[in-house]
C-alpha positions in Angstrom: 23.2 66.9 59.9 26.4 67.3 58.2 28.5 69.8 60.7 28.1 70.2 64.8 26.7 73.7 65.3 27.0 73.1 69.2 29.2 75.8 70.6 32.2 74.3 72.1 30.9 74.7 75.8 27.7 73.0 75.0 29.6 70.5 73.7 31.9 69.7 76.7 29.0 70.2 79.0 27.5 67.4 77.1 30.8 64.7 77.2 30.6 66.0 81.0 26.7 64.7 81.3 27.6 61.5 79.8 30.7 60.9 81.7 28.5 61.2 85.5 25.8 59.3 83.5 28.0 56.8 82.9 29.5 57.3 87.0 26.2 57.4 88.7 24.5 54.4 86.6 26.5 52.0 84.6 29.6 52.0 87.0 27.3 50.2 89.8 26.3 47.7 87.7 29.6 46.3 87.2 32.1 44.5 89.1 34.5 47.2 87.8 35.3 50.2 85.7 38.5 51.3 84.5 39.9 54.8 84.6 39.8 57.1 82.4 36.8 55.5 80.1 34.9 56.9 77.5 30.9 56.3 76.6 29.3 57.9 74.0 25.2 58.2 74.8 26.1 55.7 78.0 22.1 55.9 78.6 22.0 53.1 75.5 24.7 50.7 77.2 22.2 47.6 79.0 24.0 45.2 81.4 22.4 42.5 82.8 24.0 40.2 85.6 27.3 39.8 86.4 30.3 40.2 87.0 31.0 42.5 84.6 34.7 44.1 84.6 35.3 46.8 82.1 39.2 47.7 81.9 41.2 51.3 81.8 40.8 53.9 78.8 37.9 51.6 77.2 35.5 53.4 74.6 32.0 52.5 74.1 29.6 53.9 72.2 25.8 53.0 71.9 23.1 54.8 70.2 19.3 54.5 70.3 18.6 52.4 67.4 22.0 50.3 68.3 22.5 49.6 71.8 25.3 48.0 73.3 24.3 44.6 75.7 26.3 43.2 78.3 24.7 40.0 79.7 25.7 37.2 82.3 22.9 34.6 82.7 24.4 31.6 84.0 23.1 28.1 84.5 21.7 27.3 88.1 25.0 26.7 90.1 27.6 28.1 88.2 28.8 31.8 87.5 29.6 33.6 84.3 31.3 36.3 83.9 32.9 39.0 81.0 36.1 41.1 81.4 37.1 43.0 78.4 40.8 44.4 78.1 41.8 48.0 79.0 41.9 50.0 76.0 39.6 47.8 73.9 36.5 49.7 71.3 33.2 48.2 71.9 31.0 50.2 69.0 26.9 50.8 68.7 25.2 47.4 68.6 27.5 45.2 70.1 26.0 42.0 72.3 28.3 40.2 74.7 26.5 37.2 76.3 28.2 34.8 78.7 27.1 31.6 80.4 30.8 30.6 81.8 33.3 33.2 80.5 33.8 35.6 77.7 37.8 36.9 77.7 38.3 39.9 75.5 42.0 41.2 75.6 43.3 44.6 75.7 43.6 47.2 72.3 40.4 44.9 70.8 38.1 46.4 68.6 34.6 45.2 68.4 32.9 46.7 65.4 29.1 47.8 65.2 26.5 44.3 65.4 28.9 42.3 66.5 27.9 39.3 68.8 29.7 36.8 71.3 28.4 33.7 73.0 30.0 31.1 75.1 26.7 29.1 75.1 24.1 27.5 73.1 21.2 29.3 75.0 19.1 26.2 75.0 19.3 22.5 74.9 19.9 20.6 71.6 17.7 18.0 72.8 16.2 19.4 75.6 15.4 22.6 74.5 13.4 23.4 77.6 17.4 23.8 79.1 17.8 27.5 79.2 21.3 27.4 79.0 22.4 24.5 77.0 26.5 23.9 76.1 28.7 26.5 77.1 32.4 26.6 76.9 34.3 30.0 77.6 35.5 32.4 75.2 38.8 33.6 74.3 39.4 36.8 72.6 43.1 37.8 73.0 44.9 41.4 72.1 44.6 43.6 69.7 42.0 41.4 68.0 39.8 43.9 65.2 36.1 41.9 65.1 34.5 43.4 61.8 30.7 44.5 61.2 28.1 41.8 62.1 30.5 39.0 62.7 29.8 36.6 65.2 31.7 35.0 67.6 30.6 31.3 69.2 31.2 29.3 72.4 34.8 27.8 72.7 36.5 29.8 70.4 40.0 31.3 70.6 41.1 34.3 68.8 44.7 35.2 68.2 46.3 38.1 69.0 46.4 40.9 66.1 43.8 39.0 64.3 41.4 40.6 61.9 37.8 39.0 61.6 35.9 40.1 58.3 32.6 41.6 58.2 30.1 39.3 58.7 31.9 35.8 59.6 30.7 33.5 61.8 33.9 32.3 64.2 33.2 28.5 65.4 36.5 27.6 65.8 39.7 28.8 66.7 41.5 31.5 64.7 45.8 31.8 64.7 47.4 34.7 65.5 48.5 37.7 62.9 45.9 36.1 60.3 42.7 38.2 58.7 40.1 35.5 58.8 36.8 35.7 56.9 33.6 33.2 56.1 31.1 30.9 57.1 32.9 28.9 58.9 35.9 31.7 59.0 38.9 30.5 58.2 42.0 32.0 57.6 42.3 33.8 54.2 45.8 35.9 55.0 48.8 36.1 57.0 49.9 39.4 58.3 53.5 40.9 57.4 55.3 40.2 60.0 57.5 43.1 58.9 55.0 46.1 59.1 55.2 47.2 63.0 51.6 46.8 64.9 50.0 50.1 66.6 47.8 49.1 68.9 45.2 51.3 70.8 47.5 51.1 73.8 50.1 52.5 71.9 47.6 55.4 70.7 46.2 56.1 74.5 49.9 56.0 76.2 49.4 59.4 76.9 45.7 60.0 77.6 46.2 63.7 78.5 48.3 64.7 75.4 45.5 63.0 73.4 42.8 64.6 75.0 44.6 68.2 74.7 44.8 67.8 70.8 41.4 66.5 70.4 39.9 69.6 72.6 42.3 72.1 70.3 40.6 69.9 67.1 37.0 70.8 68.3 37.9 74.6 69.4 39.2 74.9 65.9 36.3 73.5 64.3 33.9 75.2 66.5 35.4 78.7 66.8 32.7 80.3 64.8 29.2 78.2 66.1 27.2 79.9 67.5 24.2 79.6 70.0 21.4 81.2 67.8 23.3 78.9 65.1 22.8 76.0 67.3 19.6 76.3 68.1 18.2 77.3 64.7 20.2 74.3 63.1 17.9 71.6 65.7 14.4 73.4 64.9 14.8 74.7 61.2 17.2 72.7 59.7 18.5 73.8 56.3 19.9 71.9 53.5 23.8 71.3 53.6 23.2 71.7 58.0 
């Protein structure tokens, strides 16, 4: 499908479903829920255990084939937890899975397969242990987490930092570098001269925002229609 043919009113009844989706089931399941988030197909977002804290203005968005997983199993005694920043991204296919603590700061971005673990998951040794060595996580502001990259237990992440597609973090990345590799390391420093926009600074004013995206999508579906619509889902044509 290479245009939305919804009419605009289908289309905000839609982001309305998904926003008392997100109300009547994934809100209960957390400790807490920020105003004033945004899910994308919410029904795809899995949280297991808890607590779970989700801060203000967050946007997550799962799909079928890419779900997003939020997961606390701690070890017999003891109580994990995750709390991810107010304004952070979390996109389709993201896993966050905490024995102790997982930390994300606010503005992060958390790009599509990306995974982080405080633990082992099992012994070393004893692999019978269904934990194994945990030690929290600290992801702190503004942090971009590319494509597949994964994030181990114990590891700090700088503010501003920039992790490359497909790294694998086991040890603590600076602040203001990109960082990229197997272990990653850092490869760049950021110029300290360029000024930062963060996702905070995009989301200051949430209802400006939202009244230029709704006069983006009126504009760009002024002419769809519903026979359009519906034609366009059961007899698709080429260039639809």
């Amino acid at each position: 499908m290479l245009k939305d043919h919804r009419p605009y009113r289908i289309k905000k009844l839609h982001q309305g479903l998904q926003k008392r989706y997100a109300d009547w089931f994934v809100r209960p399941q957390l400790a807490s829920l920020g105003r004033g988030c945004t899910f994308m197909k919410p029904w795809f977002v899995e949280v297991f255990g808890g607590p779970i804290a989700i801060g203000d203005y967050c946007t997550l968005i799962a799909t079928a084939d890419a779900r997003i997983r939020l997961t606390v199993w701690s070890a017999i005694g003891e109580e994990g937890k995750i709390e991810i920043g107010n304004y952070s991204l979390i996109c389709p296919g993201v896993r966050i899975s905490a024995a102790t603590k997982i930390s994300i700061g606010e503005s992060c971005m958390l790009a599509q397969g990306v995974f982080v673990t405080d633990s082992d998951w099992h012994g070393i040794y004893d692999r019978s242990l269904p934990v194994g060595n945990t030690v929290p996580v600290r992801i702190e502001q503004n942090v971009w987490i590319g494509d597949s990259a994964i994030v181990c237990k114990g590891v700090r992440i700088g503010k501003n930092s920039i992790i490359g597609a497909g790294s694998v973090v086991s040890r603590d990345i600076p602040e203001n570098v990109i960082a990229a590799g197997n272990p990653a390391v850092a490869v760049k420093d950021l110029d300290p001269d360029i000024p930062m926009k963060t996702r905070a600074d995009w989301l200051a004013d949430p209802r400006t925002l939202a009244r230029q995206f709704e006069e983006i999508d009126r504009g760009f579906m002024k002419n769809n229609t519903w026979f359009g619509w519906l034609r366009s889902v059961f007899s698709p044509r080429r260039g639809d």
